[in-house]
N, C-alpha and C positions, 0 to 999 in steps of 0.2 A: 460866437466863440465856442460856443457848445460844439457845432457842428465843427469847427475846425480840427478840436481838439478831437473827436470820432477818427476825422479822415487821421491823422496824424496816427492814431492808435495804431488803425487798422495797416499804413504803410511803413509802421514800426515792427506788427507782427509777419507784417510780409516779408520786410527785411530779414528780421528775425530767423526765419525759414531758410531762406536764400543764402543769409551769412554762414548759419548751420553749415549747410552743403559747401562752401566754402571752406570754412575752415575744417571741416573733415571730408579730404579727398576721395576716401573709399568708401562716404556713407550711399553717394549717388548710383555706384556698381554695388552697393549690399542692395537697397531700394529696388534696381532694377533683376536683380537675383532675384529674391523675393517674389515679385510678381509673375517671372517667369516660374518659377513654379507650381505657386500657385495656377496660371494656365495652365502646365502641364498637367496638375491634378486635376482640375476641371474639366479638361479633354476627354478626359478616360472617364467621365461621366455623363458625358454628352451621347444623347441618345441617338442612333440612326434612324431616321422612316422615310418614305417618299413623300411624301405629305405633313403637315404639321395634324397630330392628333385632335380630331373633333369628337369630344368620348361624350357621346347620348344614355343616359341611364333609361331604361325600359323597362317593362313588364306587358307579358302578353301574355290574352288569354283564349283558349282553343275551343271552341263547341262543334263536336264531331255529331252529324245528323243524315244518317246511312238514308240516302234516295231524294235529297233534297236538295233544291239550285239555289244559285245565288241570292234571286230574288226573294225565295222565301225565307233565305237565313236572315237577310236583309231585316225583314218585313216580324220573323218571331222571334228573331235572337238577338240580334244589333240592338235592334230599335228597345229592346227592352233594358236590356245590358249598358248598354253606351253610356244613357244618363248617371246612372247609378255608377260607374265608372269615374266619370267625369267629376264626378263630386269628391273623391278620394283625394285629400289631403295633399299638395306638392306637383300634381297631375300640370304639365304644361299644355297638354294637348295629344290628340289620341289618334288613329286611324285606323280601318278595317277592312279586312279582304276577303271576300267570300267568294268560296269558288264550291264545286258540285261536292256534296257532304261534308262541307266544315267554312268553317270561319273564324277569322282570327283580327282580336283585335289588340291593336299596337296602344301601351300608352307608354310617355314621356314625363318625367320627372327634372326638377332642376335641378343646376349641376352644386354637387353638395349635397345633395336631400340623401337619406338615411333609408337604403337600399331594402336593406331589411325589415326594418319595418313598414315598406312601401308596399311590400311584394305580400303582409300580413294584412294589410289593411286592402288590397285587393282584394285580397282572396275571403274574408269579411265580406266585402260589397259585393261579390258574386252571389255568396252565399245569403244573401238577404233578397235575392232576387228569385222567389219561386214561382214566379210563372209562366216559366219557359216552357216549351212542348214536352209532353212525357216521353216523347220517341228520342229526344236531343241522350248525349252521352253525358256525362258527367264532364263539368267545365274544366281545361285543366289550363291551371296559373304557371308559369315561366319566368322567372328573373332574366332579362336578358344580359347577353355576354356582346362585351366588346372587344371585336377581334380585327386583326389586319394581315393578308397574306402576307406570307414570309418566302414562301416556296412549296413544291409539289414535289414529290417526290414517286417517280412509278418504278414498279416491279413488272418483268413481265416476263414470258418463257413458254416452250414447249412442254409442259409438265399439268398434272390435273389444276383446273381452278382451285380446290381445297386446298393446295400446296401451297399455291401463290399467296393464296390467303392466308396463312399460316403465316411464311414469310413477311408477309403484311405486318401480322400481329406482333411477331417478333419486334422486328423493327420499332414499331410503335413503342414498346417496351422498354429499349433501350433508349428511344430517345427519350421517355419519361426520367429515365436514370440519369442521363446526362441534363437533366433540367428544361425539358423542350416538353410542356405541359399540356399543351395547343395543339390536337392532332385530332383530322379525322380522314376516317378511309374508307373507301368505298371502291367499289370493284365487281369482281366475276366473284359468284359464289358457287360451292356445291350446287349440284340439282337439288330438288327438292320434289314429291311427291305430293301432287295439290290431290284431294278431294273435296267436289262439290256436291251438296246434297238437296237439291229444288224442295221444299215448303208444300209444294203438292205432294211428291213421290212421300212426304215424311208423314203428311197427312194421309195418304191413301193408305199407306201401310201402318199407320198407327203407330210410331215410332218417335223418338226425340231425336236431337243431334247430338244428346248426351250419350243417347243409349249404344247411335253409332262409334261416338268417339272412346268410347269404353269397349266395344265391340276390337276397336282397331287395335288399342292396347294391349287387349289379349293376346291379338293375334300374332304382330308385326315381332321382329326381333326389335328394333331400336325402339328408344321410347317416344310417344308420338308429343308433336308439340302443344296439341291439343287449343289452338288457337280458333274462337268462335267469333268470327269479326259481323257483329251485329244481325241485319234481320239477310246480311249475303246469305250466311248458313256457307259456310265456306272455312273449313279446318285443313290443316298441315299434317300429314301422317310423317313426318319425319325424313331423315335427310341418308345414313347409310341401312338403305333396306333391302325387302324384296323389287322385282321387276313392276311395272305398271300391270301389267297380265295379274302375275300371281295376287297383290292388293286387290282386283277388281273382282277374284274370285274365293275372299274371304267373306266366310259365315259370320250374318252379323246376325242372327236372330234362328233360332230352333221352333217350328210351330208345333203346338202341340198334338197335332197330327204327322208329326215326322218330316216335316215338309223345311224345306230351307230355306231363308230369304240370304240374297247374295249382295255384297255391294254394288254391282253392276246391275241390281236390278232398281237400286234406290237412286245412284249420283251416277255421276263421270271422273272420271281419274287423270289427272296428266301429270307430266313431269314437267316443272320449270325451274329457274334457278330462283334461290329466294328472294333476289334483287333482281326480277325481271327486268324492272324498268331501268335499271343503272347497271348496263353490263359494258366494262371496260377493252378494248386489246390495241395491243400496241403491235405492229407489225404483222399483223393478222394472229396475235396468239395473246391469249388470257394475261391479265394485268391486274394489279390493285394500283389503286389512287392514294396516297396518301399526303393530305393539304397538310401544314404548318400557318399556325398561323401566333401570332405575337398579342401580349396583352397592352395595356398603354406604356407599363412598364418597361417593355422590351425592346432590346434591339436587334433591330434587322440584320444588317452587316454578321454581327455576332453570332445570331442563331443561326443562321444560314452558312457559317462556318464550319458549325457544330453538327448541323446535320449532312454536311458535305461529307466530314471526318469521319462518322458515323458508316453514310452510306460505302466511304473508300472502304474503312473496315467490313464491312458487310462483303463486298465483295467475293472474294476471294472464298469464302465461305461459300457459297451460293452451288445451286446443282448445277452440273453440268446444262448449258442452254438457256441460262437463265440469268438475266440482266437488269442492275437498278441504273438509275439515273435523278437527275435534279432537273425540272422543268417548269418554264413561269418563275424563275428565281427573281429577286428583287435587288438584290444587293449591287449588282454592277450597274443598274440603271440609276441607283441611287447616291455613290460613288462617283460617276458621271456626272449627276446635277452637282 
């Protein structure tokens, strides 16, 4: 009885509902209003990306060790580090890549763990770690970023590399202002002014690489960058200066017999760009690169609107010869699926 009297309830409330709709003709078209909009509102929340977001929280940490291979980072750095890592609180699991003077290791964190205080408690367990080699550099901690390309975005033109870069920057600027936070750029840079100074010559002559770099300052009109990249012995004299000639025949020392010691007689001089390794050109002429890239938050479609918008605007501005565009964009492949 019990159970009949249930069923009975439940096809009195169902009726109940049913009759409702019934006897009010336009509650069924209010109902269905309703939810249409509510999708309408929902739509305009729905994110775009090519992929469904896999967001890995990370922390990495860098051991710079000027003349050493992988095997030995392996062997003085990892092997000491790792453990000591591993033990950090929330750590899923870790990995390491060592290649000739540095090594870097990845760790993973679950998804929720408390970033912040992930990336303190790292940098802790690094620092209880002293028995790394005295030559290694000072460890450095990274919260890592998750990012997803958006689009590329290149400049490029018959005009000095400075300019393009410049351009670059600009650019970059604006699309901060318009909300597009996720940007990096890489390209053709000014030259640059390399001096090297061999460890012998500095030895024989009695000399620091301060003494020279202080030497350089005096002399040069711009000011030098003064960058001492470990035991290379290897500084930046600066980027608008004199010719490679005139730097190689600055006084860097008065001996107190009257006598002169000259740069060319301690290092070698060149000119390179200061991103030798990453020089850009698009139709054989100087270019910068600039990636977009989205946080999980973001959407593709949208941002790739925005910096389309941006670059139309740019245009028109631009010097004589000189041409942006949008390459690697995501949005129409993504549109598509």
């Amino acid at each position: 009885m019990a159970g009949a009297r249930t069923d009975g309830a439940t096809a009195e409330k169902a009726g109940g509902v049913l009759s409702y709709f019934t006897r009010h003709r336009t509650a069924a078209s209010f109902l269905m209003v309703v939810m249409l909009a509510l999708g309408l509102v929902a739509a305009t929340k729905i994110r775009s990306q090519f992929f469904p977001d896999v967001v890995v929280d990370t922390v990495t940490v860098t051991v710079a060790w000027d003349g050493a291979g992988p095997e030995e980072l392996d062997r003085s750095v990892v092997a000491l580090l790792d453990p000591a890592l591993q033990g950090v609180e929330g750590v899923t699991g870790s990995t390491a890549v060592s290649k000739d003077n540095s090594t870097t290791i990845t760790l993973s964190f679950g998804p929720g763990w408390d970033m912040a205080r992930a990336t303190e408690d790292v940098k802790a367990a690094v620092e209880g770690v002293r028995s790394l080699p005295d030559t290694t550099e000072e460890p450095v901690v990274r919260r890592g970023v998750w990012k997803d390309k958006v689009t590329e975005v290149v400049i490029w033109g018959d005009i000095a590399p400075d300019q393009i870069a410049q351009i670059g920057d600009d650019f970059v600027a604006r699309a901060f202002r318009a909300g597009i936070t996720r940007t990096t750029i890489t390209g053709v840079a000014a030259p640059q002014i390399g001096v090297a100074v061999p460890e012998t010559a500095r030895v024989r002559q009695d000399i620091s690489l301060k003494e020279v770099a202080d030497a350089i300052a005096r002399e040069i009109d711009t000011r030098p960058a003064g960058d001492v990249a470990g035991g290379g012995a290897r500084l930046r004299a600066g980027t608008e200066t004199r010719s490679a000639d005139e730097i190689r025949d600055l006084v860097v020392r008065t001996n107190p017999d009257g006598s002169q010691l000259y740069l060319r007689n301690l290092g070698t001089v060149t000119v390179t760009a200061s991103d030798a390794e990453r020089a850009y050109y698009m139709e054989g002429l100087p270019a910068v690169l600039i990636r977009v890239d989205r946080t999980a938050e973001g959407d593709a479609i949208g941002m790739e609107a925005t910096v389309r918008a941006l670059a139309a605007e740019l245009e028109p501005k631009l010097p004589a010869g000189v041409q942006v565009a949008l390459i690697n964009a995501r949005a129409q492949d993504i549109t598509d699926q």
